[in-house]
N, C-alpha and C positions, 0 to 999 in steps of 0.2 A: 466685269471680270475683276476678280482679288488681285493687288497688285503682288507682285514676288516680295519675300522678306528680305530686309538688309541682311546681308554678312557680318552683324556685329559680332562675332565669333574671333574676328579676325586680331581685336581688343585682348583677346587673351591668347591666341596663336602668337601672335605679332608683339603680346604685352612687353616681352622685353627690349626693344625695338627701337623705343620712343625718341631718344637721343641719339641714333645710328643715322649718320648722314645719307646715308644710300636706301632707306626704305621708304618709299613712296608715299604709300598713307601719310606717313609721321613727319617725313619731310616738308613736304607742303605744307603743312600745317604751319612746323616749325619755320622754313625761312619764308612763304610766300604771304600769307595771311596773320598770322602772331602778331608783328610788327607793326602791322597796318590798325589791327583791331587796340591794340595795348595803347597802342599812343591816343586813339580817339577815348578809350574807355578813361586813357586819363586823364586829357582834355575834359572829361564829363566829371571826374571825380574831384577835379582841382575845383569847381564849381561851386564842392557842397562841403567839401573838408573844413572850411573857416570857421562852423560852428558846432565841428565833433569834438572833444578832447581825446586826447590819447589816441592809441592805433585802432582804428577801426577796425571790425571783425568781416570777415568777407568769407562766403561759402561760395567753392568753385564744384557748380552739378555738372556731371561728368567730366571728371578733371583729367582724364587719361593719368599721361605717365608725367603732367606736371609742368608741363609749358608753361599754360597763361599761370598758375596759380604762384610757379616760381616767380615771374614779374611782380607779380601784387605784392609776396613777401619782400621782396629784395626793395619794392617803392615804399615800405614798414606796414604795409596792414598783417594784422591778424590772420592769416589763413587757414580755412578748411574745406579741403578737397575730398570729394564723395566719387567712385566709380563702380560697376556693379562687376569688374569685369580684378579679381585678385591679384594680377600676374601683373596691368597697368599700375594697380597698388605701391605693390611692392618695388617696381622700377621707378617711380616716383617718390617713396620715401627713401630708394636708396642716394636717388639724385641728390636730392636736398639733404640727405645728412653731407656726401661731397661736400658738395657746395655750401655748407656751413649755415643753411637756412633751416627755420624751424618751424613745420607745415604739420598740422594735425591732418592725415589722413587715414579712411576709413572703407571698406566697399560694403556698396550700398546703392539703392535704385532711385530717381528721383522722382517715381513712383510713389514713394514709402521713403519718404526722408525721417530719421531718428529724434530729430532735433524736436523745443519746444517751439511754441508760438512766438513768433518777435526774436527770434535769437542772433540774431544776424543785422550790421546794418545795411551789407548791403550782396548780393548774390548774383554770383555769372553764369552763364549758361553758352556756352561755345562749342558749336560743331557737333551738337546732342540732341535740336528738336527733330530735325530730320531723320535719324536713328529711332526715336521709341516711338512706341505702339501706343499711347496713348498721349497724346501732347498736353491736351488740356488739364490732364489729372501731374502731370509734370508742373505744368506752371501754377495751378492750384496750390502744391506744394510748394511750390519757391515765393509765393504769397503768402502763403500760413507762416513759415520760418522768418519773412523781412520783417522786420520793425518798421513804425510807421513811418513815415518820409523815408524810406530807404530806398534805393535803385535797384530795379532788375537790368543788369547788362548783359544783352547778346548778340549772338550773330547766329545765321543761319542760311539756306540756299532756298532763293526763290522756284517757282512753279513757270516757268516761261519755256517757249524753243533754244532763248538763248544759253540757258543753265544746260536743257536735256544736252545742247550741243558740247560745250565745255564742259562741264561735267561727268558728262554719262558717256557721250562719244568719244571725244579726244582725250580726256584722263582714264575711259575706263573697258572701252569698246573695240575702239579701234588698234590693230596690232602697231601700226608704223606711229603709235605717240601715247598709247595706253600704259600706265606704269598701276593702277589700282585693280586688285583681281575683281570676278565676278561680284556683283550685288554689294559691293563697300557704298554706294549709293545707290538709293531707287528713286526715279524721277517721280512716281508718282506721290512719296512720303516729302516731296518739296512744300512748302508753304509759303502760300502767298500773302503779301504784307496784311492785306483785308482781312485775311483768315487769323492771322496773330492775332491785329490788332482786336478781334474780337474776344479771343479768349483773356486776352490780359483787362481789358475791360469785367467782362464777367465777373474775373477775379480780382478788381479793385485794385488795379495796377492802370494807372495815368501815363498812356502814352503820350512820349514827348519828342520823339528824333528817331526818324532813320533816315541811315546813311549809307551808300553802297561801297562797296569793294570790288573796284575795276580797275584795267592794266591801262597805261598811259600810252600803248603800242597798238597796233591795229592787227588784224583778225590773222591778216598773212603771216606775219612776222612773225608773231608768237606761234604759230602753227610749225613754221619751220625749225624754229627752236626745240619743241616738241618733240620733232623727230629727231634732231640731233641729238636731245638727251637720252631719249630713245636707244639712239646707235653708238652711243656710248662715248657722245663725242665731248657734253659737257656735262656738268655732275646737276644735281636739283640744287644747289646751294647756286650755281650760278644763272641756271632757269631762271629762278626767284628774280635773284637781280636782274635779268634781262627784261623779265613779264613790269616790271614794275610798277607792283597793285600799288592802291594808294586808295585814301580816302575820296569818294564823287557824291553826285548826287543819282549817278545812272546805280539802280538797287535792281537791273534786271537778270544779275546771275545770284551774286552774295550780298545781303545787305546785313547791317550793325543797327544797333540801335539800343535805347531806354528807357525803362517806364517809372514810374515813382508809385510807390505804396501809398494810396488814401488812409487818413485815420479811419474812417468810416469801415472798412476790410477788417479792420481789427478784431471789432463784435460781431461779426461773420460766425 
């Protein structure tokens, strides 16, 4: 059976959205997972900075409306953020001009990236393999664009019962703790670690680290909280804080991780 298609739609319904405390999709993002992933990707990035000069150049594939990519810039890289979806575009350059940061964005699919070979040293991908219809022709691309020794950094949601539950049931199924509409996830477009790691190989990407993103509270607790947010008793900003994700080594709902571009990918 074909699985149902994601609700990516909701990227340009929703595009203006992205920094609105109160909308679901964008909020999680923003206070429950951002925080978690930013601080490990720069844990990962402090690692290899010693031998770049100047600001390194970093392409954010599907950047929405500018979350992670505004961290990168405001930490001094170079930033460029790609989305296929206009309306997140333009919420996102209008953020960054605010906030006084200067982010080359562009919409665009990571499908069909613009750029040349090598252009980048190093390329994110967050909260976007699960979304498209073609993974492997995605990260194909985000291979062609890294320079050699560069980093692919991502996150993504695994294939487990325990993902279908948190994810698909209680953020998106169930009425007494659902805040994401129909099909914003589909369980069966999850991907499991083995499944990655195989296309990044393929593609001449040396996997090196994953890392999971789980709450430090147990199943109850946060469940209850759920429905309070729900009843409109606390807002998602203090969800966040209460769930208190954090970096683990349990990768069975969302895991993080890194690969390094081989020189050998190069002449590909």
């Amino acid at each position: 059976m074909k699985s149902p298609a994601v609700n990516n739609e909701l990227y340009r319904t929703l595009g203006h959205c992205w920094w609105d405390d109160e909308v679901g999709e964008f909020s999680t993002i923003r206070f429950f997972v951002n925080p978690v992933r930013f601080n490990y990707f720069s844990r990962v990035l402090g690692r290899h900075r010693i031998q770049e000069p100047g600001s390194p150049m970093v392409l954010d594939v599907g950047c929405g409306g500018g979350l992670l990519a505004e961290e990168f810039a405001r930490a001094g890289f170079q930033v460029t953020g790609v989305d296929p979806a206009p309306e997140s575009i333009e919420t996102a350059r209008s953020h960054a001009a605010k906030s006084g940061l200067h982010i080359a964005y562009e919409t665009g699919l990571g499908e069909r990236l613009r750029f040349e070979k090598a252009s980048f040293d190093h390329v994110v991908c967050c909260d976007v393999l699960e979304h498209v219809d073609d993974v492997d022709r995605v990260i194909g691309e985000i291979a062609r664009v890294l320079k050699p020794g560069g980093l692919f950094l991502y996150d993504t949601v695994n294939r487990t019962f325990m993902s279908k539950l948190a994810v698909i049931k209680v953020m998106q199924e169930w009425p007494s703790t659902a805040f994401a509409g129909p099909n914003s996830h589909v369980w069966e477009r999850f991907i499991k670690p083995a499944e990655l790691y195989r296309m990044l190989e393929r593609h001449g990407l040396d996997q090196r680290e994953m890392r999971g993103i789980s709450s430090c509270r147990n199943l109850v607790a946060n469940w209850i909280d759920f429905r309070r947010r729900a009843k409109g008793q606390i807002t998602f900003k203090e969800l966040g804080q209460r769930l208190a994700l954090h970096e683990s080594g349990d990768v069975d709902v969302s895991y993080m991780g890194y690969a390094v571009k081989s020189a050998s990918a190069l002449r590909k």
